[in-house]
PDB file as gemmi writes it, atoms N, CA and C in Angstrom:
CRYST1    1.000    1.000    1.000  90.00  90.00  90.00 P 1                      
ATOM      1  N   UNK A   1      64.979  20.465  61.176  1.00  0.00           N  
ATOM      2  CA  UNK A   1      64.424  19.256  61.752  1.00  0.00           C  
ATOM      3  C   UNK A   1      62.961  19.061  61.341  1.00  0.00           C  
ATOM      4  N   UNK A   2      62.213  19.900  61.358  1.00  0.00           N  
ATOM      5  CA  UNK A   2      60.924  19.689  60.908  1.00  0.00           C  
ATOM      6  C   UNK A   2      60.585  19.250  59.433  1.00  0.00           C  
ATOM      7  N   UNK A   3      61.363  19.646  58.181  1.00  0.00           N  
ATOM      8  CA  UNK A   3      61.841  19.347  57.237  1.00  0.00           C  
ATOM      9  C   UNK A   3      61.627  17.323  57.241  1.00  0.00           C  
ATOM     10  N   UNK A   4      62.471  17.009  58.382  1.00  0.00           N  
ATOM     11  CA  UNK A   4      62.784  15.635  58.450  1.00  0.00           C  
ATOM     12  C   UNK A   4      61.416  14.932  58.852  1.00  0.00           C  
ATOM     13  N   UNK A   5      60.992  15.740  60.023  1.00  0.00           N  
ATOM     14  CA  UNK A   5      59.676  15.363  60.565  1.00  0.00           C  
ATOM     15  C   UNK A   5      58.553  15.290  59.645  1.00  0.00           C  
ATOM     16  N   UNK A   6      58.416  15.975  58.925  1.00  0.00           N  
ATOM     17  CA  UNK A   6      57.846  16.139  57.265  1.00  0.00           C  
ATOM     18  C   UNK A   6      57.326  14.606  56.568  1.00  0.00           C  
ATOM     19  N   UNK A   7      59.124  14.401  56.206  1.00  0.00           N  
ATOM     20  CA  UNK A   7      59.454  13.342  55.218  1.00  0.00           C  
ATOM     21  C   UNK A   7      58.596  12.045  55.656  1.00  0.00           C  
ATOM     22  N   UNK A   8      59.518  11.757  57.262  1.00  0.00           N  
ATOM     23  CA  UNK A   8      58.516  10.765  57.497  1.00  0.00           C  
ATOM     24  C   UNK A   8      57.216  10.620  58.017  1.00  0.00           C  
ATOM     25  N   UNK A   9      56.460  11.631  58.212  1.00  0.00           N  
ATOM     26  CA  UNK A   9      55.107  10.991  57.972  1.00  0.00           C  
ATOM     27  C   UNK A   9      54.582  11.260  56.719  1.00  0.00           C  
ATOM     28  N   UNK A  10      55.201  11.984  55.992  1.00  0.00           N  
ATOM     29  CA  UNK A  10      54.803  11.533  54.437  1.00  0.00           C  
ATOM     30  C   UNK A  10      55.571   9.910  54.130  1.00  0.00           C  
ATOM     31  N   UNK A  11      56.088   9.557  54.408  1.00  0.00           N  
ATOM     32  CA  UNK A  11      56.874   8.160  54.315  1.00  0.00           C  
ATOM     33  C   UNK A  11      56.149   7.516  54.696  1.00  0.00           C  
ATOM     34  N   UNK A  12      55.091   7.346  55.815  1.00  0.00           N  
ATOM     35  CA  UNK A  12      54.567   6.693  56.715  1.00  0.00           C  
ATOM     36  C   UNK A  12      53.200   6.673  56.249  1.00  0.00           C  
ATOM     37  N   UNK A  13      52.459   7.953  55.810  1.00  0.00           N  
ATOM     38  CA  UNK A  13      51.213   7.879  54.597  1.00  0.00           C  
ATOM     39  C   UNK A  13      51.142   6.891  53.447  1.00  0.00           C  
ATOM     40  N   UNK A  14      52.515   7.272  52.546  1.00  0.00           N  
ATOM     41  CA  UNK A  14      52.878   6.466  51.724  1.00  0.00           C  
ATOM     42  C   UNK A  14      52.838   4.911  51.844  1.00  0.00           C  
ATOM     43  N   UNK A  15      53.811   4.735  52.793  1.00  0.00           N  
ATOM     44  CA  UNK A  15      53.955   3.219  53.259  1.00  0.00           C  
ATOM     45  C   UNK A  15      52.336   2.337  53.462  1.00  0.00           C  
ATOM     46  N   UNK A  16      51.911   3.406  54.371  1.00  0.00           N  
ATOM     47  CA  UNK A  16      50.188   2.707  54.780  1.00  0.00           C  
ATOM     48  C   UNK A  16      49.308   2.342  53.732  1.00  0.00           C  
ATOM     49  N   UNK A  17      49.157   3.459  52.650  1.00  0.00           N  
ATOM     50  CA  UNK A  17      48.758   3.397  51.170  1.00  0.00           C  
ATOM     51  C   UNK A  17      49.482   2.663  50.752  1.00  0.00           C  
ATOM     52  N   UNK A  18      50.139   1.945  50.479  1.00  0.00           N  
ATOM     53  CA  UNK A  18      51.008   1.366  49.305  1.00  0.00           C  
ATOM     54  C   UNK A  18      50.769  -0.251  50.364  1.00  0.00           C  
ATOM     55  N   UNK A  19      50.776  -0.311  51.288  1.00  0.00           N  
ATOM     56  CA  UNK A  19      50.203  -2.006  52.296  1.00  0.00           C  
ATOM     57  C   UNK A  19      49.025  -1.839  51.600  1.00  0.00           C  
ATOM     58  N   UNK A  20      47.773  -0.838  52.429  1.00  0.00           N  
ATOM     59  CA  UNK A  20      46.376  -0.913  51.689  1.00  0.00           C  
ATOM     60  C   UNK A  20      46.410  -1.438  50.497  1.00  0.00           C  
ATOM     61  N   UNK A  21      47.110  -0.623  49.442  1.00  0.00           N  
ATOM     62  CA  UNK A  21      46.417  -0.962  48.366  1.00  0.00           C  
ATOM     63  C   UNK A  21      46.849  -2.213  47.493  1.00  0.00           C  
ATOM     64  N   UNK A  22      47.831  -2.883  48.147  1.00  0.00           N  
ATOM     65  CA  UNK A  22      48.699  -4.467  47.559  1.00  0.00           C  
ATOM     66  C   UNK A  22      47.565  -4.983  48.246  1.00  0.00           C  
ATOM     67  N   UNK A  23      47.053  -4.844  49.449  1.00  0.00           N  
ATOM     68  CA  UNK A  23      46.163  -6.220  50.021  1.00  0.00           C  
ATOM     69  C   UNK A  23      44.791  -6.047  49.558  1.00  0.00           C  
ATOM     70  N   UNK A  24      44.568  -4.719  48.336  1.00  0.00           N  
ATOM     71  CA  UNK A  24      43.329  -5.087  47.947  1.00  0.00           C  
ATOM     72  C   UNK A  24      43.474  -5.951  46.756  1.00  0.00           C  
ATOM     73  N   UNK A  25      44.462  -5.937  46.660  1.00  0.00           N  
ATOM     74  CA  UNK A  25      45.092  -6.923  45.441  1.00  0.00           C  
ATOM     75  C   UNK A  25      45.396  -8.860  45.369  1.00  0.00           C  
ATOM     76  N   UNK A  26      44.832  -9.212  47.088  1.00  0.00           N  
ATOM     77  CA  UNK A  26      45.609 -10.157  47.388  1.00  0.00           C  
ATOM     78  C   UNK A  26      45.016 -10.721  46.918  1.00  0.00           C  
ATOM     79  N   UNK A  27      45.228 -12.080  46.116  1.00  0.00           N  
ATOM     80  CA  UNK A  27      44.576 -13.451  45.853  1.00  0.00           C  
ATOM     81  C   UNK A  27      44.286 -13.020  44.399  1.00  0.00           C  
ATOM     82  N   UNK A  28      44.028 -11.923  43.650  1.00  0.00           N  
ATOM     83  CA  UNK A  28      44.372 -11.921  41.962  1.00  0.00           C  
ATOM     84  C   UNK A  28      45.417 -11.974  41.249  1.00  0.00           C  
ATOM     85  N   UNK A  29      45.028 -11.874  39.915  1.00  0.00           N  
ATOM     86  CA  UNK A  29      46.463 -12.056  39.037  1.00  0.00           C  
ATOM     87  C   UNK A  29      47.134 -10.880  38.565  1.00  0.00           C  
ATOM     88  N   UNK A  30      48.413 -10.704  39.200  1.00  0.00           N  
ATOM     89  CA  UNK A  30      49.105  -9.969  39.138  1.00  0.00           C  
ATOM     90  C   UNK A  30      50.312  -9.960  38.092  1.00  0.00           C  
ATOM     91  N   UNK A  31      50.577  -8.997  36.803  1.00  0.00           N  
ATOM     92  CA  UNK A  31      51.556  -9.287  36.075  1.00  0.00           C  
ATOM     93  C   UNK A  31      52.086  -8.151  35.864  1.00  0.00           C  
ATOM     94  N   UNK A  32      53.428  -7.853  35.237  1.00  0.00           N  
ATOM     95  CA  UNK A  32      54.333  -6.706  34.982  1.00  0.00           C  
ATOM     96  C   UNK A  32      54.570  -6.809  33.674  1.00  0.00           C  
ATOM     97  N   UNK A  33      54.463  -5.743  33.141  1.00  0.00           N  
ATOM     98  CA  UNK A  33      54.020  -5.598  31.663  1.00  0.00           C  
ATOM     99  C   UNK A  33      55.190  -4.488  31.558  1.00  0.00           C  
ATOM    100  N   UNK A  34      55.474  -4.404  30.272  1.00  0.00           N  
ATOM    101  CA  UNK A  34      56.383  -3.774  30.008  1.00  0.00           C  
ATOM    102  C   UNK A  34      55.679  -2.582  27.979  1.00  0.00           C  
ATOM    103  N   UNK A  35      55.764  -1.349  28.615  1.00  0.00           N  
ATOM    104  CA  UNK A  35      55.667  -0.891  27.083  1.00  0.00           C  
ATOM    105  C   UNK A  35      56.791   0.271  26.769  1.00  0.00           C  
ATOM    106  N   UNK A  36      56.488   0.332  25.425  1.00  0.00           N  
ATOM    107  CA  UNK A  36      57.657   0.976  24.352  1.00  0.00           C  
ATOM    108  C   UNK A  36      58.815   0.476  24.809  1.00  0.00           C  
ATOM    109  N   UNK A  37      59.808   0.912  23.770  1.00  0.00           N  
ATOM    110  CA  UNK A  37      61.050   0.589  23.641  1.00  0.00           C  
ATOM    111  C   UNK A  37      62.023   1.977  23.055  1.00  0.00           C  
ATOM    112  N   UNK A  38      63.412   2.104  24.061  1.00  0.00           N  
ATOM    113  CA  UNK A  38      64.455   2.886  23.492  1.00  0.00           C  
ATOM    114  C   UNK A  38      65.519   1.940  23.439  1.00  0.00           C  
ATOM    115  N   UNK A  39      65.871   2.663  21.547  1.00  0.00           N  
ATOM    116  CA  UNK A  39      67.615   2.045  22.276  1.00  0.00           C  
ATOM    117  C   UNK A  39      68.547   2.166  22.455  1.00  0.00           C  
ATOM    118  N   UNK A  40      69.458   1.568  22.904  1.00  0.00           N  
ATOM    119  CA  UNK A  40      70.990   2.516  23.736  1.00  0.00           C  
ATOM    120  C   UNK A  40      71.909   1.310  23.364  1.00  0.00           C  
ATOM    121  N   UNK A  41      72.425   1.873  22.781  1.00  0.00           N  
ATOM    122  CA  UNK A  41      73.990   0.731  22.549  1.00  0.00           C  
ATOM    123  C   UNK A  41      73.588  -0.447  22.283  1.00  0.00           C  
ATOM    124  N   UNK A  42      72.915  -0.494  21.039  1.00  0.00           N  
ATOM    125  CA  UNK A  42      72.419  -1.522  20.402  1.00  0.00           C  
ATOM    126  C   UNK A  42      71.364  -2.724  21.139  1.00  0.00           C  
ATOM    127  N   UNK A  43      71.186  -2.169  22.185  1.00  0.00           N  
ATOM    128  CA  UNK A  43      70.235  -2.886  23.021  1.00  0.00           C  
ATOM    129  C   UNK A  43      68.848  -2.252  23.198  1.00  0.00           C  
ATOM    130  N   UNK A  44      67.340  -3.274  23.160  1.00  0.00           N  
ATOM    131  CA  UNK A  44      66.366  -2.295  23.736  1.00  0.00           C  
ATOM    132  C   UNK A  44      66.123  -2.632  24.520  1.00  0.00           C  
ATOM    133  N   UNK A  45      65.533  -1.526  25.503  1.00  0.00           N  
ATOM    134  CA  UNK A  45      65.258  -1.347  26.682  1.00  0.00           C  
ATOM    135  C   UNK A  45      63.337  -0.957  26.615  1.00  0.00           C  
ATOM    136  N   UNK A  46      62.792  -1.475  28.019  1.00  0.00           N  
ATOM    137  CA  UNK A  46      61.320  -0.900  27.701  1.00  0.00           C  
ATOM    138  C   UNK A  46      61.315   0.907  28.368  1.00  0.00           C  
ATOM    139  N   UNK A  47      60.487   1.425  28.022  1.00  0.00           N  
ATOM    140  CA  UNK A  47      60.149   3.016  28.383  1.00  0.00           C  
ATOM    141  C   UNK A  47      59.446   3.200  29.476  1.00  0.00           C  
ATOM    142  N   UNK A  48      58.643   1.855  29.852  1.00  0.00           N  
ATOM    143  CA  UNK A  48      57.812   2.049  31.162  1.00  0.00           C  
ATOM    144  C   UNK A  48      57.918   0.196  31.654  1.00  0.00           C  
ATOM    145  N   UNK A  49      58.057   0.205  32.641  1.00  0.00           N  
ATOM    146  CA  UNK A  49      57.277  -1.082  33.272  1.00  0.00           C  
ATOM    147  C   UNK A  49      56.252  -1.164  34.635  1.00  0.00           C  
ATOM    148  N   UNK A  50      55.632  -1.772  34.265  1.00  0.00           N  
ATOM    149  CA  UNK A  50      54.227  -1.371  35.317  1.00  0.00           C  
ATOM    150  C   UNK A  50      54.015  -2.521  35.754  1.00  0.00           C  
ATOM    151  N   UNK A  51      53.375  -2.875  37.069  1.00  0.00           N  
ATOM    152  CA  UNK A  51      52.621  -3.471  37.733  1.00  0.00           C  
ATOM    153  C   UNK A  51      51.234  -3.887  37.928  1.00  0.00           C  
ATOM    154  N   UNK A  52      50.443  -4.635  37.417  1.00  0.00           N  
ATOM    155  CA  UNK A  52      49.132  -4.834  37.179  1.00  0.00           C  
ATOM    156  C   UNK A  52      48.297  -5.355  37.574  1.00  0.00           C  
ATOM    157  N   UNK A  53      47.168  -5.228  37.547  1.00  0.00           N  
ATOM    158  CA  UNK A  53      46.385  -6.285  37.988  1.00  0.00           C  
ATOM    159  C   UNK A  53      44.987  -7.017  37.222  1.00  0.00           C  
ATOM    160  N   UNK A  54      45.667  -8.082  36.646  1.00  0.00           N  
ATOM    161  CA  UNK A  54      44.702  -8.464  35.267  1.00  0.00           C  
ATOM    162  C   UNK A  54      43.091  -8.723  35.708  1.00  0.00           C  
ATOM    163  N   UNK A  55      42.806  -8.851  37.198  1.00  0.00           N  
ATOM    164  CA  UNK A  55      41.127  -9.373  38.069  1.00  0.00           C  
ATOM    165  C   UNK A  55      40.751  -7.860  37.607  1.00  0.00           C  
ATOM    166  N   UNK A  56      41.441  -6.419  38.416  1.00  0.00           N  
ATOM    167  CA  UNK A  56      40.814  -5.304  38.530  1.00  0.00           C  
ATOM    168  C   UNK A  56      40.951  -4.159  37.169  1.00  0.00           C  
ATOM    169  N   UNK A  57      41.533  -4.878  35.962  1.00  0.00           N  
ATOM    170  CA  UNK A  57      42.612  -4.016  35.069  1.00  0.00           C  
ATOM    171  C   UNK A  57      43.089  -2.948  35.540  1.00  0.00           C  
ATOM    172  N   UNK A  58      43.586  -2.713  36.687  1.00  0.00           N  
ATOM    173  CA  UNK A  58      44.116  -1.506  37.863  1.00  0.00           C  
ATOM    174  C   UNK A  58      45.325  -1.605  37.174  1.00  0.00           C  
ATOM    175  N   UNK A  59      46.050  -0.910  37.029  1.00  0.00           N  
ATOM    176  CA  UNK A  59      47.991  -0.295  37.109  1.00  0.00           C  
ATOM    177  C   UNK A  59      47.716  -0.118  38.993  1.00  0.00           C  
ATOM    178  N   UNK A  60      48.911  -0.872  39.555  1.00  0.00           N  
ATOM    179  CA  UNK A  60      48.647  -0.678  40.900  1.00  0.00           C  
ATOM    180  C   UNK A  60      50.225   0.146  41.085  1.00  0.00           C  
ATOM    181  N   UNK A  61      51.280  -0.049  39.799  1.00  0.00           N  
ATOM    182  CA  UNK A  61      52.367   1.031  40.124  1.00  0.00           C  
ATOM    183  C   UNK A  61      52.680   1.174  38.797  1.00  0.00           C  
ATOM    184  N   UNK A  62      53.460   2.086  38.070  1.00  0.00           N  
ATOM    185  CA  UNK A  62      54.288   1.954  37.878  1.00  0.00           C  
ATOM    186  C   UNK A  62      55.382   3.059  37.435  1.00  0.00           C  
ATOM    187  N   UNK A  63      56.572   2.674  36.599  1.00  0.00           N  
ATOM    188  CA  UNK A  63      58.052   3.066  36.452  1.00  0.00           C  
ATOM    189  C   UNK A  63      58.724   3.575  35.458  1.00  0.00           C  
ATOM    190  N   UNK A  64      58.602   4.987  34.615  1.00  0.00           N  
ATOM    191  CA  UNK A  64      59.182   5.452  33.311  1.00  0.00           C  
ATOM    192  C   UNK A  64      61.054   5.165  33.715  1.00  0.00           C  
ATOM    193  N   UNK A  65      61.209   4.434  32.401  1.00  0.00           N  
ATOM    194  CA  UNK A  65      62.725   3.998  32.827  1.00  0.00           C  
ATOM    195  C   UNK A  65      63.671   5.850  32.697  1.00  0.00           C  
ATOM    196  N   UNK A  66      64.409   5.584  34.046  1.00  0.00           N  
ATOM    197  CA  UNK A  66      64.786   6.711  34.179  1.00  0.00           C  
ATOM    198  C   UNK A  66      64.321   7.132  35.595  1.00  0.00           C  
ATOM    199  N   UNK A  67      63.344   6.747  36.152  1.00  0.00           N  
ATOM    200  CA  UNK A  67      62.729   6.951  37.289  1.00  0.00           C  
ATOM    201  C   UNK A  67      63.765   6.155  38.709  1.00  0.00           C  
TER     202      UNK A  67                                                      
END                                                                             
């Protein structure tokens, strides 16, 4: 049980950080960018896509495909 008790207030850290840091973001320009490329069955795919923020040039997330 404590195990569980764990998770969520690490869930709950997370969550608080991740509100914070979108609303320091509010009212700029925000875009999702995509880099490299693999390909798989004749299709490409990007290697990362990220979340940005073109006011702060911040990466505010992002996602190695596979993640």
């Amino acid at each position: 049980m404590e195990d569980n008790i764990n998770f969520i207030s690490f869930y709950e850290e997370l969550s608080s950080y991740s509100y914070n840091n979108l609303l320091n973001h509010y009212g700029h320009d925000i875009c999702i960018v995509k880099y490299g490329t693999v390909e798989e069955n004749g299709k490409e795919y990007p290697l990362n896509v990220s979340l940005e923020c073109e006011d702060c040039n911040e990466v505010i997330d992002s996602y190695d495909r596979g993640d």
